[in-house]
N, C-alpha and C positions, 0 to 999 in steps of 0.2 A: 672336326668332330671330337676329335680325342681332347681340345683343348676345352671346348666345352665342357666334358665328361670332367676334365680337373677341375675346371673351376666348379663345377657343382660339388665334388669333391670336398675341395676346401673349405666352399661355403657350407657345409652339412657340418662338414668337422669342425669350423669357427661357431656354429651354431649350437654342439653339440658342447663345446667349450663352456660356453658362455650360461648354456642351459647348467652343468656341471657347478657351475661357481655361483650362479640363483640358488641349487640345490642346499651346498655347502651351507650358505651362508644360513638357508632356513634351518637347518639342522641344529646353526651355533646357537641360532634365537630363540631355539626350542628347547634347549638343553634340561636334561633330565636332573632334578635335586634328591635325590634318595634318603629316607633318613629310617631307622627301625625304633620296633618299640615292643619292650618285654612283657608282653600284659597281665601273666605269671608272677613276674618278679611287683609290677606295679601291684597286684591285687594282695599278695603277702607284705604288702610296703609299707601298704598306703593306711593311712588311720583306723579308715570304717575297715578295712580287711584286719587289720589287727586285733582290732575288739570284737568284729564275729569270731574269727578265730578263740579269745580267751572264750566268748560266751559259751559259743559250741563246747569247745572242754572242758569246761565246767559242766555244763548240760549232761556231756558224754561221764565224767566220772561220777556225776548224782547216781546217773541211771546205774554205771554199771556196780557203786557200792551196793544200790537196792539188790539188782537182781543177785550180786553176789552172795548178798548174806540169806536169799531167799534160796538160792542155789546150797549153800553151805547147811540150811535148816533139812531141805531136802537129800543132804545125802544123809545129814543126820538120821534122820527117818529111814532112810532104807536100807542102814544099818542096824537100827531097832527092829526092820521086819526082819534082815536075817536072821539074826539072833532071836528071834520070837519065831522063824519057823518050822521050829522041831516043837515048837510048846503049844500051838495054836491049832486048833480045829482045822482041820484043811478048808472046808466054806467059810471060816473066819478070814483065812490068809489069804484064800483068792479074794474074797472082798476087798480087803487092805490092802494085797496088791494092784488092786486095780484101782481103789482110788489114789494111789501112790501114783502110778502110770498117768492117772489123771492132772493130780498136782504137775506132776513133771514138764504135759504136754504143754501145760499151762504157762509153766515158767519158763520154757525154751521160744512160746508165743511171743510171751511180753520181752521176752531181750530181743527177739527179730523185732520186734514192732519199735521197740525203742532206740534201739539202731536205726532202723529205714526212717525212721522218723527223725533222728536227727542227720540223717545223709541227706535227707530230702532239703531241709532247712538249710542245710552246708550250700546245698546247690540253688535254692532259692536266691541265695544273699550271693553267690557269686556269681548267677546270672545277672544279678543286678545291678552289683559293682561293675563285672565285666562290661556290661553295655555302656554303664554311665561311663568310664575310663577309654572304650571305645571312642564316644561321641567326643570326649574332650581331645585325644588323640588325632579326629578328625577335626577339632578347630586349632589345636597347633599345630597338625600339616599346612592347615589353608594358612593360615597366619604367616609360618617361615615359609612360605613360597613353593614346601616341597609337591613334588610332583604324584610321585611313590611311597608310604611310609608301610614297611614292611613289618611281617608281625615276626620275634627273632628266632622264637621255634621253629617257622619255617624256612630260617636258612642255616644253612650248611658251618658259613660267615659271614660279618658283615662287619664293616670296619667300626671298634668302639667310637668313634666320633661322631658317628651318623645316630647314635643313640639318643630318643628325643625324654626315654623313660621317666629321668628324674622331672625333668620339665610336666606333664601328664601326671606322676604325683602330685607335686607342686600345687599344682593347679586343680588335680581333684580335693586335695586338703583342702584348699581354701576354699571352694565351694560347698565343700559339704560344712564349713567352720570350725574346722579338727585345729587344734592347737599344735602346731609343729616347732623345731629349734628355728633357729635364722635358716632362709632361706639361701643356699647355694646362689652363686653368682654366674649373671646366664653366661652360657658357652654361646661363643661369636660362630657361627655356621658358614 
């Protein structure tokens, strides 16, 4: 009986073996390719992010020379009412003051509006970007064989070499047909 008991023993344990090194072996044929990708660094990179970027600031310093010098006329004036009210009728001065208060409300309107208006735009053009740079991101994952292509904000580290970013510029320039220098020489993965 007891020799029984061994021999099933060993056969469990031979079987147990053998299952062990099937395991292994799918693990090696499995193997994980990791590579990251800075979608940040590509979006400030990359041509089309370049040039919304100029456009936006230029957009943003139009608006804010206007409202500046509109801001500037305005304190103007509400240094002529003080100075004007010791001399002014009092129902002259609340009037003036109040369409002063009105001006004002006006021009603190239009800098909020022209702000949110071009934050709005900023985020327009980099939802846009972002996704296109995404999608290309996912065809040179599939392309280099990786498995995982990690976005670099969300890690902690990641070894420079697994970086696929320049590559995903590269390749959004030429799609979008942005003029670039010579292209970089691919890195062997």
């Amino acid at each position: 009986m007891s020799k029984k008991i061994i021999a099933i023993v060993a056969a469990l344990f031979f079987i147990s073996l053998t299952s062990l090194g099937t395991a292994q072996q799918q693990v090696k044929s499995a193997a994980l390719k990791v590579g990251s990708v800075d979608i940040q660094k590509a979006l400030n990179t990359c041509e089309a992010g370049k040039a919304a970027a100029v456009k936006l600031n230029k957009a943003l310093e139009d608006a804010k020379k206007k409202y500046e010098a509109q801001g500037q006329a305005l304190q103007k004036e509400q240094e002529g009412l003080e100075k004007q009210s010791s001399v002014l009728d009092e129902q002259v001065f609340k009037d003036k003051v109040r369409d002063f208060q009105g001006k004002a409300r006006d021009w603190d309107r239009f800098r909020k509006d022209v702000e949110t208006d071009i934050k709005q735009q900023h985020n327009e053009i980099v939802d846009k970007i972002s996704k296109e740079l995404i999608g290309i991101t996912e065809q040179v994952g599939k392309e280099g064989g990786y498995t995982l292509v990690l976005e670099r904000s969300l890690v902690p580290y990641i070894d420079p070499t697994l970086d696929i970013t320049d590559e995903v510029i590269k390749r959004y320039n030429q799609k979008s047909g942005a003029k670039t220098g010579p292209a970089p020489s691919p890195k062997q993965r």
